[in-house]
N, CA, C and O atoms as CSV, one atom per row, in Angstrom:
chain,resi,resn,atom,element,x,y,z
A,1,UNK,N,N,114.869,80.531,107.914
A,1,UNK,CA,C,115.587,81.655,107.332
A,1,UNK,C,C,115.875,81.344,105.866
A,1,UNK,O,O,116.171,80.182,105.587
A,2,UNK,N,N,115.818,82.280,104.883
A,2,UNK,CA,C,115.872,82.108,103.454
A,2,UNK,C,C,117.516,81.834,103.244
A,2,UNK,O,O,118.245,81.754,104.233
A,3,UNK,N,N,117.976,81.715,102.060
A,3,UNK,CA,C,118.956,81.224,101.363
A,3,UNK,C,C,119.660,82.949,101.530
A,3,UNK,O,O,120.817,83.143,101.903
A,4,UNK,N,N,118.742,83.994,101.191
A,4,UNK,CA,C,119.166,85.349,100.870
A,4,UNK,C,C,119.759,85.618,102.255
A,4,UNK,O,O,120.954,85.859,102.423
A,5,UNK,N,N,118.759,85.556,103.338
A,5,UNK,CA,C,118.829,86.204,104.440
A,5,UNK,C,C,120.029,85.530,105.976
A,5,UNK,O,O,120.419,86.030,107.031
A,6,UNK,N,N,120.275,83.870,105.113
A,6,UNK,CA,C,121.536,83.612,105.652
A,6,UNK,C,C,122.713,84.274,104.809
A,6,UNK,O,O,123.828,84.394,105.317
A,7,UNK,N,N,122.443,84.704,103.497
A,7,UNK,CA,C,124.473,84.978,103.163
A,7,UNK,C,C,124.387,86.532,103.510
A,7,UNK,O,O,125.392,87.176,103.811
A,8,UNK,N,N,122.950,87.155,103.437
A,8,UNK,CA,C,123.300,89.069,104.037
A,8,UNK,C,C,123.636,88.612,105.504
A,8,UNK,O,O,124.468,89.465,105.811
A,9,UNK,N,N,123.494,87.747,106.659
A,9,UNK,CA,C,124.204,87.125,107.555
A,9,UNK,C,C,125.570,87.155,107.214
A,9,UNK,O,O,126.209,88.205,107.265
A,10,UNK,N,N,125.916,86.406,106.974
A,10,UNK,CA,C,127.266,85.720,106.797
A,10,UNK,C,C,127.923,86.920,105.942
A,10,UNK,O,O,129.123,86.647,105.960
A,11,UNK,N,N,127.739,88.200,105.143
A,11,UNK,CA,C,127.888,89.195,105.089
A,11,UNK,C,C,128.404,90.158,106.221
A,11,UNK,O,O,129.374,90.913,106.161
A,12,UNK,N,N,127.774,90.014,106.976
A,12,UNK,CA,C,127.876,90.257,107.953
A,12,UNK,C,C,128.692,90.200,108.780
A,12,UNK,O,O,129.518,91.098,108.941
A,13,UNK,N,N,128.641,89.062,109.535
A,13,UNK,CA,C,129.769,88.588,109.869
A,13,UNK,C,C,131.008,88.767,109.298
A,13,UNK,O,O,131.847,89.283,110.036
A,14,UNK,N,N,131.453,88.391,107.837
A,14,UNK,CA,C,132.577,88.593,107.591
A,14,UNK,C,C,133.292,89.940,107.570
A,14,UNK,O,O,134.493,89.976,107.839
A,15,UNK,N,N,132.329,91.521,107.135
A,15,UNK,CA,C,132.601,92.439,106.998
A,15,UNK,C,C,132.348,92.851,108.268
A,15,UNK,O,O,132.065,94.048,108.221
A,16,UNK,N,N,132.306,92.358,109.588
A,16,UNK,CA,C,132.981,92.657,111.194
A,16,UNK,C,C,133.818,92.099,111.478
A,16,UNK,O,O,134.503,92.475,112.429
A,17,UNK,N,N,134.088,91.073,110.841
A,17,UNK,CA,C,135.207,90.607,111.648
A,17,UNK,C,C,136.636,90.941,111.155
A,17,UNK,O,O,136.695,91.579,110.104
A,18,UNK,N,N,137.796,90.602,111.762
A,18,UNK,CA,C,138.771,91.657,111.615
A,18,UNK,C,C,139.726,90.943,111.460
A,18,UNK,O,O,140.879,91.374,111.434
A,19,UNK,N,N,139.226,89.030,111.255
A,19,UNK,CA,C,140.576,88.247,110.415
A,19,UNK,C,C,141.073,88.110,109.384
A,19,UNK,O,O,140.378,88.382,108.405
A,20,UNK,N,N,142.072,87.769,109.231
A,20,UNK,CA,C,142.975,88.042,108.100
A,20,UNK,C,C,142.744,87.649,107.036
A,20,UNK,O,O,143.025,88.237,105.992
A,21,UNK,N,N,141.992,86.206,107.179
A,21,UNK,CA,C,141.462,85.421,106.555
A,21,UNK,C,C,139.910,85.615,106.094
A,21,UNK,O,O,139.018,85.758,106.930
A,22,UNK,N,N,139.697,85.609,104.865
A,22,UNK,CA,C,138.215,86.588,104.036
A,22,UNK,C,C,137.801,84.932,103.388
A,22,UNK,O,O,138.365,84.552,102.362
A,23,UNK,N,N,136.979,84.212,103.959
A,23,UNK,CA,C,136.177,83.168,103.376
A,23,UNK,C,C,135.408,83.258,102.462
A,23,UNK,O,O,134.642,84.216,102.369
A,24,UNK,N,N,135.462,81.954,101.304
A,24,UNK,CA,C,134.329,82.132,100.206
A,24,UNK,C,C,132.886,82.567,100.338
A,24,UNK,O,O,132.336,82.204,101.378
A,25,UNK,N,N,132.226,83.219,99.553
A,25,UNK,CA,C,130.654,83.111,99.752
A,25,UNK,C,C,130.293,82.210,98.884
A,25,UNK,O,O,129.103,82.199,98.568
A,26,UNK,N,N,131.007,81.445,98.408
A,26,UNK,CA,C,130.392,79.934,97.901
A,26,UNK,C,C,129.238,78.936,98.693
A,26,UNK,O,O,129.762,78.519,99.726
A,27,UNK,N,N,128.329,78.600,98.594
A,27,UNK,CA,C,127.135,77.635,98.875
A,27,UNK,C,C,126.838,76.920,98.468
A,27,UNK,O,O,125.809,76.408,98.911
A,28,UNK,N,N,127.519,76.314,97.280
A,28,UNK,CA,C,127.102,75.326,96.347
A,28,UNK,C,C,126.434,75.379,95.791
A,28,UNK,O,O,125.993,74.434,95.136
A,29,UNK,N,N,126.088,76.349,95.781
A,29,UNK,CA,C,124.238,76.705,94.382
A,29,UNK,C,C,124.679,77.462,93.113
A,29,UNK,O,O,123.997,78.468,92.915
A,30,UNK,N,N,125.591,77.245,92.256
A,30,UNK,CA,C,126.232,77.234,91.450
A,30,UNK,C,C,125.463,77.388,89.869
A,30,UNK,O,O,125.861,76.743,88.899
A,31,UNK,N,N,124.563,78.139,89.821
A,31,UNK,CA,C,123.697,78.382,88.825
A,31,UNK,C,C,123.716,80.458,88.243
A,31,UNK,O,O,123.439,81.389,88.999
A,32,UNK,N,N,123.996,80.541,87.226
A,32,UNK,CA,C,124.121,81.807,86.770
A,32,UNK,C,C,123.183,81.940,86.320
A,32,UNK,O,O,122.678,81.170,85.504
A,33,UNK,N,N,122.538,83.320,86.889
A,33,UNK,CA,C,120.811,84.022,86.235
A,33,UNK,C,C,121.502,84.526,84.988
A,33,UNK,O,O,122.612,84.975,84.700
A,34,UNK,N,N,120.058,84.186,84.213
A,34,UNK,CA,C,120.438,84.722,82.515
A,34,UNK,C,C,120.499,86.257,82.625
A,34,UNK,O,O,121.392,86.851,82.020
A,35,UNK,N,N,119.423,87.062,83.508
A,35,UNK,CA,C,119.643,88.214,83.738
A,35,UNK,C,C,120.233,89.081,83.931
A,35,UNK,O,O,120.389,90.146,83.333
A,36,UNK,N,N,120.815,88.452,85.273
A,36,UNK,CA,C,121.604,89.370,86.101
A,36,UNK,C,C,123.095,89.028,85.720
A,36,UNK,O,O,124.077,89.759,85.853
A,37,UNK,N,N,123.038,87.740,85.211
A,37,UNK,CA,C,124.812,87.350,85.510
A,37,UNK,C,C,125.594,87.435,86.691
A,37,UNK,O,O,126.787,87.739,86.692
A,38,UNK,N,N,124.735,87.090,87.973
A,38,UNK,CA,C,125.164,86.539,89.134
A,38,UNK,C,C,125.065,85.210,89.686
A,38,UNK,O,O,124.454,84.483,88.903
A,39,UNK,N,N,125.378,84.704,90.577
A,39,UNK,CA,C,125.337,83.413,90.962
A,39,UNK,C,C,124.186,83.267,91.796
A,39,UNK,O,O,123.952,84.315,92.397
A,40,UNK,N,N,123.433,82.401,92.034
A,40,UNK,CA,C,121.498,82.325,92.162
A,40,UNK,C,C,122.480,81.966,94.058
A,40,UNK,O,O,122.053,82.415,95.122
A,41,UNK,N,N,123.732,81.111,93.917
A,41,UNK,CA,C,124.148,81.270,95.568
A,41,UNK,C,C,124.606,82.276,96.265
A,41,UNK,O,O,124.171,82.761,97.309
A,42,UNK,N,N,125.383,82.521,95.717
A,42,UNK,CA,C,126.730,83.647,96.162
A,42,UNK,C,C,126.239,85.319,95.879
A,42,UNK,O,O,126.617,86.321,96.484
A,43,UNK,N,N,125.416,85.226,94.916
A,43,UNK,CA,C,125.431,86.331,94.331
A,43,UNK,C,C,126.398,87.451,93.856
A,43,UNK,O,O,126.258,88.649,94.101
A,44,UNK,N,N,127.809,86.648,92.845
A,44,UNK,CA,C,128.788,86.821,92.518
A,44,UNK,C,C,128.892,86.815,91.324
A,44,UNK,O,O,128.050,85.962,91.045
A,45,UNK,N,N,129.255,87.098,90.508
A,45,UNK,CA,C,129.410,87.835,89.496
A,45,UNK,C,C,130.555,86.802,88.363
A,45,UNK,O,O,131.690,86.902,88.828
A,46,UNK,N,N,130.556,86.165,87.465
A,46,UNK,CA,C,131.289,85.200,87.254
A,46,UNK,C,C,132.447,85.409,87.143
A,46,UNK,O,O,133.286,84.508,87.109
A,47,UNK,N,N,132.896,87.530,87.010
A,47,UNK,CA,C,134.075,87.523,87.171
A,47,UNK,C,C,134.637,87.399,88.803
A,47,UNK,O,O,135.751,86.986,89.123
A,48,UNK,N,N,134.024,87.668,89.336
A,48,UNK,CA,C,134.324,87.924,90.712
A,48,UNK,C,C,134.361,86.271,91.450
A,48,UNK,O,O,134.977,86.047,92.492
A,49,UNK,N,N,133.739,85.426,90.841
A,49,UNK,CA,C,134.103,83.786,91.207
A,49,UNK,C,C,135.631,83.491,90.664
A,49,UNK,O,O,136.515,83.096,91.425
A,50,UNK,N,N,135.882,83.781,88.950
A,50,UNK,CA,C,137.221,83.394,88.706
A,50,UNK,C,C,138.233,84.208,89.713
A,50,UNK,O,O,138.975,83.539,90.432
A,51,UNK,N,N,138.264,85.345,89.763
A,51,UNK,CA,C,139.172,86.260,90.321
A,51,UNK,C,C,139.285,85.839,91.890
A,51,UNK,O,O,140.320,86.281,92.390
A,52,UNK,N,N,138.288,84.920,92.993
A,52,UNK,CA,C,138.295,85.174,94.229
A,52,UNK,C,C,139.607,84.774,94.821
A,52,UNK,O,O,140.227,85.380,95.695
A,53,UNK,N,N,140.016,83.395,94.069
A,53,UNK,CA,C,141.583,82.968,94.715
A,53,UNK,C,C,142.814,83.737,94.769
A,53,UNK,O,O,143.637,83.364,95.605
A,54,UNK,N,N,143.100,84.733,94.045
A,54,UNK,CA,C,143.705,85.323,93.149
A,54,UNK,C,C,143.440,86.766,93.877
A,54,UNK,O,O,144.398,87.525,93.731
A,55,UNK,N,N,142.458,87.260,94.555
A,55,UNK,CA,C,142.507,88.866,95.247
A,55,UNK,C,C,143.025,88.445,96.596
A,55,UNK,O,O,143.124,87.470,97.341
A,56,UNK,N,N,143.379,90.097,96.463
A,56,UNK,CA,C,143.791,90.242,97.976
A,56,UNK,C,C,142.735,90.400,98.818
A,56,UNK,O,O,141.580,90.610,98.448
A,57,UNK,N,N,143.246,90.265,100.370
A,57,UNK,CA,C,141.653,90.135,100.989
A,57,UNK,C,C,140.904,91.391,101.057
A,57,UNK,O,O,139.687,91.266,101.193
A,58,UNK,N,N,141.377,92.562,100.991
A,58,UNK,CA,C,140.751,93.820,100.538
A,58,UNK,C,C,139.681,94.039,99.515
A,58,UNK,O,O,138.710,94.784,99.649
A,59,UNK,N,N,140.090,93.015,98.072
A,59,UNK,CA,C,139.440,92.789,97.399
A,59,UNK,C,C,138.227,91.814,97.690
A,59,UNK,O,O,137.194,92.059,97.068
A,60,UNK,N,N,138.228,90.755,98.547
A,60,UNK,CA,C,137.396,89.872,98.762
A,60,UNK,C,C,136.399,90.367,99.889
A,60,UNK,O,O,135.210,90.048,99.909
A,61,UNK,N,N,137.004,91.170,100.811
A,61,UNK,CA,C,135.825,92.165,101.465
A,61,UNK,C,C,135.174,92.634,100.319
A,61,UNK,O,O,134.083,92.137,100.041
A,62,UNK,N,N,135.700,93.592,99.535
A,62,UNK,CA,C,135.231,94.185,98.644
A,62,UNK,C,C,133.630,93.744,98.022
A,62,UNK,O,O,132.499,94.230,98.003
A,63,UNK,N,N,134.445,92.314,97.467
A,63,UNK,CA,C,133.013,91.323,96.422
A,63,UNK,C,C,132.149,91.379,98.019
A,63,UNK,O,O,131.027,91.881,97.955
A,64,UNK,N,N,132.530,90.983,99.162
A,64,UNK,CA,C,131.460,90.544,100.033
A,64,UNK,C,C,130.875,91.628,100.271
A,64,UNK,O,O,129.684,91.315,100.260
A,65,UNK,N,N,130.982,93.188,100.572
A,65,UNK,CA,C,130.319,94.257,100.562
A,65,UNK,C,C,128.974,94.605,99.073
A,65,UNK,O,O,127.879,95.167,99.081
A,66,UNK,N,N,129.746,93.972,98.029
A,66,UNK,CA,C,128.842,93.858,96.519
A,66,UNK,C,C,127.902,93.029,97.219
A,66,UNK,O,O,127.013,93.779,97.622
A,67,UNK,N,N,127.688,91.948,97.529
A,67,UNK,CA,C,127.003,91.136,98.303
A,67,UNK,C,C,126.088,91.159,98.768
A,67,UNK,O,O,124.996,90.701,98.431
A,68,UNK,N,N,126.483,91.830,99.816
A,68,UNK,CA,C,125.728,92.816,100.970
A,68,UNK,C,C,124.655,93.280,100.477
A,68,UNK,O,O,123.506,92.886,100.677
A,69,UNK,N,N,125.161,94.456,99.571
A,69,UNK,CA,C,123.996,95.181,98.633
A,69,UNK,C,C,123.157,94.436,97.739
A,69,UNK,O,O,121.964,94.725,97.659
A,70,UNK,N,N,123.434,93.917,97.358
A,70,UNK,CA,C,122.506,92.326,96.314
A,70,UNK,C,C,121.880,91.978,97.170
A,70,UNK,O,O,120.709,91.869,96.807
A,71,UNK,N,N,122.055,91.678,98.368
A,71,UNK,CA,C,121.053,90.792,99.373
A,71,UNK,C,C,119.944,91.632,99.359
A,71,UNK,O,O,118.804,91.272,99.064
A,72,UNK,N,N,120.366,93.023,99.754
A,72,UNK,CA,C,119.333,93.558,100.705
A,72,UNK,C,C,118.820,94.188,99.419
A,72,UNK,O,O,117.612,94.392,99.535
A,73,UNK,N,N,119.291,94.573,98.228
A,73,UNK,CA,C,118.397,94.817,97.015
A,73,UNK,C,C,117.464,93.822,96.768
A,73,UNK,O,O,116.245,93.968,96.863
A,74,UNK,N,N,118.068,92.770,96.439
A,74,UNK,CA,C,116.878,91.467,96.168
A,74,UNK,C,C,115.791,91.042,97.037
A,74,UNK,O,O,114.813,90.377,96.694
A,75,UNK,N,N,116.169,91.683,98.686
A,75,UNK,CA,C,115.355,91.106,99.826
A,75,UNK,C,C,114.170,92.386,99.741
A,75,UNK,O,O,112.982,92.200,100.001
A,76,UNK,N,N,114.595,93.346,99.439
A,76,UNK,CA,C,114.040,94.859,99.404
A,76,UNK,C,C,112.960,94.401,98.047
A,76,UNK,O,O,111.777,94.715,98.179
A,77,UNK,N,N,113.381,93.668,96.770
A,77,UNK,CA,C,112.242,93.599,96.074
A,77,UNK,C,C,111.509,92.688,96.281
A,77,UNK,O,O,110.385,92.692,95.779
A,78,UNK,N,N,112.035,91.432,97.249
A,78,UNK,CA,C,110.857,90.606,97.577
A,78,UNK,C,C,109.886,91.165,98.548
A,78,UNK,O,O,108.873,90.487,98.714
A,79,UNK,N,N,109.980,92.135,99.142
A,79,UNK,CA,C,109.554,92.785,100.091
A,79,UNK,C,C,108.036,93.281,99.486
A,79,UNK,O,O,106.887,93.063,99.870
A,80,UNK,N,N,108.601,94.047,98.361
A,80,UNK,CA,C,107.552,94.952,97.492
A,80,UNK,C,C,106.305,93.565,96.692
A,80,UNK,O,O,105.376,93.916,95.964
C-alpha cells in the first residue's frame, strides 16, 4: 500500500470515528513541496502544522477532511 493510500486510510478512520480525541496526521516525512506548499507526509499545509496543537478538534477534523481531498486528488492524478 502507498504512503498516499495509507493516510486517505487513516483519513478515514479518523473522520468515523467519534472520539474526542483527533490524532496527528504527522508521519515523519517532513519535507515541504516547492509547489504546492504541503507536506510530501501529511499533506498539510505549513499553516495547518503550526496551528494543529492549538485547534479545536473541529478544526483538526477539519485539516483531516483537507486531507482526504489531497489524497484522493493526488491518487486521482496518479491514476491519469
Amino acid at each position: 500500500m502507498s504512503q498516499l493510500s495509507r493516510l486517505q486510510t487513516r483519513a478515514d478512520q479518523v473522520l468515523n470515528s467519534d472520539s474526542v480525541h483527533v490524532p496527528s496526521p504527522c508521519v515523519s516525512i517532513c519535507v515541504i513541496h516547492p509547489q504546492t506548499g504541503l507536506c510530501e507526509g501529511c499533506l498539510r499545509s505549513l499553516d495547518e502544522i503550526a496551528a494543529w496543537g492549538q485547534m479545536p478538534g473541529a478544526q483538526q477534523r477539519d485539516v483531516w477532511q483537507q486531507i482526504q481531498v489531497r489524497c484522493a486528488d493526488k491518487l486521482r492524478g496518479l491514476a491519469s
